[in-house]
TIDREN-326339 format. One line per 4 residues: number of its first residue (from 1); their letters; for each residue x, y, z of N, C-alpha, C. Coordinates in nm, 2 decimals. Layout:
<nodes>
NUM) A) X:Y:Z:X:Y:Z:X:Y:Z  ...
</nodes>
This chain:
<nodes>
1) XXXX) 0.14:2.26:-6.46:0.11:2.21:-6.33:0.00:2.11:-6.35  0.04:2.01:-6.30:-0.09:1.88:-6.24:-0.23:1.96:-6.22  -0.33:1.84:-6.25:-0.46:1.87:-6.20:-0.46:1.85:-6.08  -0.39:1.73:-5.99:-0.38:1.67:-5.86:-0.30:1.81:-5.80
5) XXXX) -0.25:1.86:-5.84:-0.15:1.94:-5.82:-0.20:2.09:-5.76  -0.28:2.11:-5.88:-0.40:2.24:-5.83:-0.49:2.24:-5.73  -0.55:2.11:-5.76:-0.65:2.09:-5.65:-0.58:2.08:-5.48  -0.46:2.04:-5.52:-0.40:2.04:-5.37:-0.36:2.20:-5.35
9) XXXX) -0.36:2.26:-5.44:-0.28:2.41:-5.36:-0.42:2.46:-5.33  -0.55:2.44:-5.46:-0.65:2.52:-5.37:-0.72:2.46:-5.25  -0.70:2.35:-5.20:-0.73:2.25:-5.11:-0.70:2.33:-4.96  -0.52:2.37:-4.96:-0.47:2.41:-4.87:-0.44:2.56:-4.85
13) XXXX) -0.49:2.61:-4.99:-0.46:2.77:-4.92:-0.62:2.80:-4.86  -0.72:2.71:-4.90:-0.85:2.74:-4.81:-0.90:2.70:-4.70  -0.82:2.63:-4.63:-0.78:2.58:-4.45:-0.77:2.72:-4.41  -0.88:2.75:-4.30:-0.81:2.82:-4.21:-0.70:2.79:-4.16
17) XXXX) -0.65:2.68:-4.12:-0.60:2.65:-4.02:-0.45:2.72:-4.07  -0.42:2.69:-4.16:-0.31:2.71:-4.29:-0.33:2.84:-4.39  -0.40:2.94:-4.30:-0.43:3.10:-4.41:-0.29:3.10:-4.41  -0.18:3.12:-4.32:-0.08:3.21:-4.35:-0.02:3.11:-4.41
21) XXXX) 0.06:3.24:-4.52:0.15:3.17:-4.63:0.29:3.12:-4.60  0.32:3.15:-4.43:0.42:3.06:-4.38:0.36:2.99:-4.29  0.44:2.85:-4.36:0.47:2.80:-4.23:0.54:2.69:-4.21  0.57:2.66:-4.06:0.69:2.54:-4.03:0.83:2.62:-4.12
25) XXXX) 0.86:2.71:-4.17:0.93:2.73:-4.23:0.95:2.68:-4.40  0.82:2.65:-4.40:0.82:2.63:-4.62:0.71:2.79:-4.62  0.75:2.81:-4.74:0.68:2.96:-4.80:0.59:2.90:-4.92  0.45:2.89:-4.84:0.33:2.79:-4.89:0.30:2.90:-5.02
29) XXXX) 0.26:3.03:-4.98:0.24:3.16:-5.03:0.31:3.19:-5.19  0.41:3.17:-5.15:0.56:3.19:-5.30:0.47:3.16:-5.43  0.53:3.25:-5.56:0.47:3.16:-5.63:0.53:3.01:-5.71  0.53:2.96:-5.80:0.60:2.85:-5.86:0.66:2.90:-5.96
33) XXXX) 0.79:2.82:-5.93:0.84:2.86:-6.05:0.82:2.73:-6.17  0.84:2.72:-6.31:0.79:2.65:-6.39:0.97:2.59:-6.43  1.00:2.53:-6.31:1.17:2.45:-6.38:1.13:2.33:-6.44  1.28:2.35:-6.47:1.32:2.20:-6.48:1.34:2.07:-6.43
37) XXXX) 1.22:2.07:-6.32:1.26:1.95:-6.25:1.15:1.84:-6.32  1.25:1.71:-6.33:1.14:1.60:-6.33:1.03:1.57:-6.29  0.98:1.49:-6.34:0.80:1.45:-6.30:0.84:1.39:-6.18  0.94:1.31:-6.17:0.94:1.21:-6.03:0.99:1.32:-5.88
41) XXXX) 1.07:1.46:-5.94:1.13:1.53:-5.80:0.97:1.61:-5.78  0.92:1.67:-5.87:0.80:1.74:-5.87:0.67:1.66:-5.77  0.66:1.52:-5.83:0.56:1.42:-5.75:0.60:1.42:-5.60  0.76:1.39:-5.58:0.79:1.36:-5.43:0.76:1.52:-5.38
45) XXXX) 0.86:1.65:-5.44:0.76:1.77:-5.36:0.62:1.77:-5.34  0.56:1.73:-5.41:0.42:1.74:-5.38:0.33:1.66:-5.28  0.39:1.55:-5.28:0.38:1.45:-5.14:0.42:1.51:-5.02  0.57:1.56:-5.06:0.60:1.61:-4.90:0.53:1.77:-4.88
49) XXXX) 0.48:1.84:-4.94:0.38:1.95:-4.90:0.24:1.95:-4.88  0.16:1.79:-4.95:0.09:1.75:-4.88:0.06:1.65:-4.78  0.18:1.57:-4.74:0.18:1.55:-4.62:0.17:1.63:-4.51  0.25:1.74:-4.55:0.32:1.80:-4.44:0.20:1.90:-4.33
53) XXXX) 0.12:1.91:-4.40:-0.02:1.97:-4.30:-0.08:1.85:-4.18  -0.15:1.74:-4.22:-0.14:1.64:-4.16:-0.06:1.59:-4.06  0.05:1.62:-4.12:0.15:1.57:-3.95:0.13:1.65:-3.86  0.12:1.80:-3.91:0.12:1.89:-3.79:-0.06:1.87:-3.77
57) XXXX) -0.15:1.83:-3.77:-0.25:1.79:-3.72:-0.26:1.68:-3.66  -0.21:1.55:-3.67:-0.18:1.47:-3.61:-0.07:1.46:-3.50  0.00:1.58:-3.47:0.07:1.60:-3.37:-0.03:1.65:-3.30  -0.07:1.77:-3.36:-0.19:1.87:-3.26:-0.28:1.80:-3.18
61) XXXX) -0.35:1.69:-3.28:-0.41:1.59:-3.25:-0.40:1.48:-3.09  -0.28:1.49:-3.12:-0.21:1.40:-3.00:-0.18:1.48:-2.88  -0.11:1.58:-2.87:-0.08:1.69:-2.76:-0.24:1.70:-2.70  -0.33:1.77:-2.81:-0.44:1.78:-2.72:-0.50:1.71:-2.64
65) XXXX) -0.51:1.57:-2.72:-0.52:1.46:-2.64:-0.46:1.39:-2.53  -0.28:1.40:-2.54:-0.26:1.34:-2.42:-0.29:1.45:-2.30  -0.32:1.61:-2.35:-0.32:1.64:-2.21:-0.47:1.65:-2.13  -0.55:1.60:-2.25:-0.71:1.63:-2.17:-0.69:1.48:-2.08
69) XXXX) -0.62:1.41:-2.11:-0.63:1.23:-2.04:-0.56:1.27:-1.91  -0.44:1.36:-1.94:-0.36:1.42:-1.80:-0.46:1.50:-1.68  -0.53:1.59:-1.77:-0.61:1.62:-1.67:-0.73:1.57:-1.61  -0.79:1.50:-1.71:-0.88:1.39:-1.63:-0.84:1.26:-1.52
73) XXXX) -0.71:1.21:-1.53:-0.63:1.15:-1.47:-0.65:1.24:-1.36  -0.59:1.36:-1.37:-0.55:1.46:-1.23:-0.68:1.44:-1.11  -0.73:1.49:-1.15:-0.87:1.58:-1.14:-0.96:1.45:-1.07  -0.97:1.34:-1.15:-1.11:1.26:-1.12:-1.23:1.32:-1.10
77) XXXX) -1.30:1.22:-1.06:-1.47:1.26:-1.08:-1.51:1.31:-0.91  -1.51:1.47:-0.91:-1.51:1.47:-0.76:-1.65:1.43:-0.72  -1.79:1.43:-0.85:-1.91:1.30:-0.75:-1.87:1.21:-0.70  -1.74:1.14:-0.78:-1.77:0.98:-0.76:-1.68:0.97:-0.59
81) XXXX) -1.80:0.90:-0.50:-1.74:0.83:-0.38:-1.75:0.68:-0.39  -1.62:0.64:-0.34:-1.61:0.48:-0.31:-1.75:0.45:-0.25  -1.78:0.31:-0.26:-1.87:0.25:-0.20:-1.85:0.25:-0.06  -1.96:0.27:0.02:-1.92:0.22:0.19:-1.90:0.09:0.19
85) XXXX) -1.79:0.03:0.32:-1.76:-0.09:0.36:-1.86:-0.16:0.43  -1.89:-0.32:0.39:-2.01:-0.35:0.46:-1.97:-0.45:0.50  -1.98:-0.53:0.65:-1.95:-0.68:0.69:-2.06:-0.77:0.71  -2.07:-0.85:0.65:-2.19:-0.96:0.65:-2.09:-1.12:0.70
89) XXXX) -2.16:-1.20:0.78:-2.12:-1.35:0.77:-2.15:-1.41:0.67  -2.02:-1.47:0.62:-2.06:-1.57:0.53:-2.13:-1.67:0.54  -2.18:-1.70:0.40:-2.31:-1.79:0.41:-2.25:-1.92:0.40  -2.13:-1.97:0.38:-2.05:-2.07:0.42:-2.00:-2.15:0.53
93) XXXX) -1.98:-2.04:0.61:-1.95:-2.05:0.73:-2.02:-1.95:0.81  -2.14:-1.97:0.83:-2.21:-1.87:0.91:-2.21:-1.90:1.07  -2.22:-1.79:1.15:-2.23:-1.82:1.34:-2.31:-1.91:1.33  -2.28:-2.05:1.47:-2.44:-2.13:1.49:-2.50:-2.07:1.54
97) XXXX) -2.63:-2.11:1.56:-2.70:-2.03:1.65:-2.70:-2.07:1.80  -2.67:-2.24:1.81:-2.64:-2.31:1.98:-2.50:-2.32:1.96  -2.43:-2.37:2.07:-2.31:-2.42:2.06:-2.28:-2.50:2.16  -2.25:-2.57:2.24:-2.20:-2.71:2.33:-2.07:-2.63:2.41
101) XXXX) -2.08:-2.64:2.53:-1.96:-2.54:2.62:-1.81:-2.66:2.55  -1.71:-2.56:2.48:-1.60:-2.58:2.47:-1.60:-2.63:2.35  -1.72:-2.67:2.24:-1.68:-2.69:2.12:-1.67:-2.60:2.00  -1.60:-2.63:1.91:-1.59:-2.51:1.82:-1.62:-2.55:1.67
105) XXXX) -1.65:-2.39:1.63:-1.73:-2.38:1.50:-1.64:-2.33:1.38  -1.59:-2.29:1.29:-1.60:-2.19:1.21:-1.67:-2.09:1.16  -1.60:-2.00:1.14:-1.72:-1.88:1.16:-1.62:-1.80:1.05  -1.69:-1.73:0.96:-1.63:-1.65:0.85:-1.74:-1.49:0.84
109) XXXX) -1.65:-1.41:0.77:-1.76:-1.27:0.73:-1.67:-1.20:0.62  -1.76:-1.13:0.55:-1.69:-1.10:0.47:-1.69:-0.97:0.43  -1.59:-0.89:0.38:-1.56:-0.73:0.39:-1.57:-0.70:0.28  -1.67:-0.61:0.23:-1.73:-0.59:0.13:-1.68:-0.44:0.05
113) XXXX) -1.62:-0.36:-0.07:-1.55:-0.30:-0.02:-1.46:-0.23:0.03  -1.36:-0.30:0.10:-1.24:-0.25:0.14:-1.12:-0.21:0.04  -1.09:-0.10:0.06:-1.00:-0.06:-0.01:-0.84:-0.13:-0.01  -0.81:-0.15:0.14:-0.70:-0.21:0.21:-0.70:-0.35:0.20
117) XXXX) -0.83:-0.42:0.16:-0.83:-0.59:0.21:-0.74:-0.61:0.33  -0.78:-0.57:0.41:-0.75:-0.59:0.54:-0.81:-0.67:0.66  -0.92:-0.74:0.57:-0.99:-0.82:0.70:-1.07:-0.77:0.75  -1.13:-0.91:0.88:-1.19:-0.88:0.97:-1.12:-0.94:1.11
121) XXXX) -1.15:-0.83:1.26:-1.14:-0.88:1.36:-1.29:-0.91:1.43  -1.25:-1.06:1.48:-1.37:-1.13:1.58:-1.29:-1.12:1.72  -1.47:-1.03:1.75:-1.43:-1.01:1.94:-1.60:-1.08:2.00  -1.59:-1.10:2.10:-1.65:-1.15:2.19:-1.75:-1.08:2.31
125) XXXX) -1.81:-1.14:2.33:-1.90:-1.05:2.48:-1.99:-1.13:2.54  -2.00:-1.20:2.67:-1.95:-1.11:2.76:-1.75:-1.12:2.77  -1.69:-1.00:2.78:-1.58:-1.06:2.78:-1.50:-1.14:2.91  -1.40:-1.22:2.86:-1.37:-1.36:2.96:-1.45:-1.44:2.95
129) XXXX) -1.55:-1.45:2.94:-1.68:-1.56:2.98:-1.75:-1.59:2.81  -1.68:-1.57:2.68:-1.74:-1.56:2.56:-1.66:-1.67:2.51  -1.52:-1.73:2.52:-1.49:-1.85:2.41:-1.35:-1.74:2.36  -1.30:-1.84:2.29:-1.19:-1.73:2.16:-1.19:-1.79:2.07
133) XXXX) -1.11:-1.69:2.01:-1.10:-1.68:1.81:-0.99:-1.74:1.80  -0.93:-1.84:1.70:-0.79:-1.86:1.66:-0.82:-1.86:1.52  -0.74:-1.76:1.42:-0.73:-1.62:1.48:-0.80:-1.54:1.50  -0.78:-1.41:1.60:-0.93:-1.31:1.59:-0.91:-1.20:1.48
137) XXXX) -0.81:-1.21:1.39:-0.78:-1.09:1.30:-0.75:-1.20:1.18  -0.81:-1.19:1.08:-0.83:-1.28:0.95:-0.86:-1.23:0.83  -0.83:-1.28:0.69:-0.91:-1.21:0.62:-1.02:-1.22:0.57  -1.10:-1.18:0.46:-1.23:-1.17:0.43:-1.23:-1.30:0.38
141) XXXX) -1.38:-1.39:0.43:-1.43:-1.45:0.35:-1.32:-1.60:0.40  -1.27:-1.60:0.53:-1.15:-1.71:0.56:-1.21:-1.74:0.71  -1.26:-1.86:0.70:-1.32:-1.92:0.86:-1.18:-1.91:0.95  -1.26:-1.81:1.05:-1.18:-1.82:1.18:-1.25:-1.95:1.27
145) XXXX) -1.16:-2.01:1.34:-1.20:-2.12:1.44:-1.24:-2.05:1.60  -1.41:-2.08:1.61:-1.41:-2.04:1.70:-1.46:-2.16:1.81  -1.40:-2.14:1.93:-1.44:-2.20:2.04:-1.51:-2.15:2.19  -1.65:-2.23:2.23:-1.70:-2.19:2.34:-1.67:-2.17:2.44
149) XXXX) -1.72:-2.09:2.54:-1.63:-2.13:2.64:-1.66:-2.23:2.75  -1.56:-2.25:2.84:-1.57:-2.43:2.91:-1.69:-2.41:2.96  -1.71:-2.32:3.02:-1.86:-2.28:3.10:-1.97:-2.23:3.04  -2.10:-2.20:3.08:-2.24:-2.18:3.06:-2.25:-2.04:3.10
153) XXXX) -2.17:-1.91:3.03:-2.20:-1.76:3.05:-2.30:-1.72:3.12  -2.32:-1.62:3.20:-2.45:-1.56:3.23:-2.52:-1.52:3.09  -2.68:-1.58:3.15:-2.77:-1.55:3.05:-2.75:-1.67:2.93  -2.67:-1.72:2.95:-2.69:-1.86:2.86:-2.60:-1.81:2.70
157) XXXX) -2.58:-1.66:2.69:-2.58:-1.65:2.58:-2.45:-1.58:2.51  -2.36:-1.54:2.42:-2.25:-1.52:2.39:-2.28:-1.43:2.28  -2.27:-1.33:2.22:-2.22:-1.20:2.15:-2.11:-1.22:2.03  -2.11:-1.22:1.90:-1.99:-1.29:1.83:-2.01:-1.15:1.74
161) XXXX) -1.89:-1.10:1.76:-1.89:-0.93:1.64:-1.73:-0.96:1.52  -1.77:-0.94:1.44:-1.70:-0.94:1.31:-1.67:-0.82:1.31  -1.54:-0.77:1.28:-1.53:-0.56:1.30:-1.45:-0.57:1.13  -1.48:-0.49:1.04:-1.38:-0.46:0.92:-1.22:-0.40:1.03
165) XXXX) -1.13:-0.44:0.99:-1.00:-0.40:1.03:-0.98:-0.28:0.98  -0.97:-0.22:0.86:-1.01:-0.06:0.80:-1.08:0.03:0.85  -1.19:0.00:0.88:-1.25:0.08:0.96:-1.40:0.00:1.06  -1.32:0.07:1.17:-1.36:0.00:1.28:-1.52:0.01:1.32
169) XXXX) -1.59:0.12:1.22:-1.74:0.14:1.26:-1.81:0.06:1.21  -1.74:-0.03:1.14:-1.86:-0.12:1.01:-1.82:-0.28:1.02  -1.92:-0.34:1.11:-1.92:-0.47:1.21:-2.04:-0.52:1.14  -2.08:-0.64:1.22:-2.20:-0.80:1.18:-2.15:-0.81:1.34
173) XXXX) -2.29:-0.88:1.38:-2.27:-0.93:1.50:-2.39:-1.03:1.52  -2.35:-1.12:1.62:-2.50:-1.23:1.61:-2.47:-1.32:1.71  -2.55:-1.37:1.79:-2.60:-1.39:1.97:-2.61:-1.57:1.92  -2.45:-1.62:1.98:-2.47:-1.78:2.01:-2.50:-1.84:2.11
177) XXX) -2.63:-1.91:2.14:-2.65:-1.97:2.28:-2.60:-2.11:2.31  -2.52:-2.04:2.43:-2.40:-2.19:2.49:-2.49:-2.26:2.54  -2.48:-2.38:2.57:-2.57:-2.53:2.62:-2.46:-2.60:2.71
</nodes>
């Protein structure tokens, strides 16, 4: 018997992993018999019996693995919460602060956040007497055209609200005075 040969039997009969003398169906345990086989069939058995622990670790390896990724997949991080939705006007297109009865601005805001990218809707106050939106439902960060209205509102002044379309509690709002 090989030197490489020995050191591989006592290599693997001192694995736990591999006490028992069967397995996969080779009988690791057996003793040797001393044939007649060539140097070259003797070398390839010996490859394929020390291969053959490694694969089954590198299988194990993998099984274990793909299922901890499955359960972390599953499961997620129940700390982690999404960020809250936040609407701010863009600084591009931000509300004026005067406006001229019947002329129009662009006006943008942007939804910070949203899971749905759904936009924003622009509403008005006082209503009838505030101007409109074309469109009043847009998406983030996209000037809606707004226009004043023909007349001079009570109080001189107009109410302009940006609402996230996802959820309707999380708005920007800011007071344009008609002239």
């Amino acid at each position: 018997m090989s030197t490489d040969r020995r050191v591989a039997d006592i290599f693997y009969a001192r694995l736990a992993f591999y006490s028992s003398t069967v397995c996969c169906g080779m009988d690791y345990g057996a003793k040797r018999k001393s044939s007649s086989t060539t140097p070259d069939e003797r070398t390839r058995q010996a490859r394929r019996e020390r291969s053959h622990p490694v694969t089954v670790r590198q299988s194990t390896l993998r099984l274990i693995t793909t299922g901890m990724i499955a359960v972390l997949v599953a499961c997620g991080d129940p700390k982690y919460q999404a960020p809250a939705i936040t609407v701010t006007f863009s600084t591009s297109f931000p509300p004026p602060t005067a406006l001229d009865t019947s002329a129009t601005a662009g006006i943008a805001a942007v939804v910070a956040n949203d899971p749905q990218i759904a936009g924003v809707n622009f509403t008005c106050l006082p209503a009838s007497q505030c101007g409109t939106f074309t469109p009043s439902t847009i998406a983030s960060n996209v000037p809606t055209s707004y226009q004043a209205p023909p007349t001079v509102p009570p109080g001189s002044t107009v109410t302009v609200t940006a609402t996230s379309v996802t959820d309707s509690t999380k708005s920007v709002s800011a007071t344009i005075t008609i002239d």
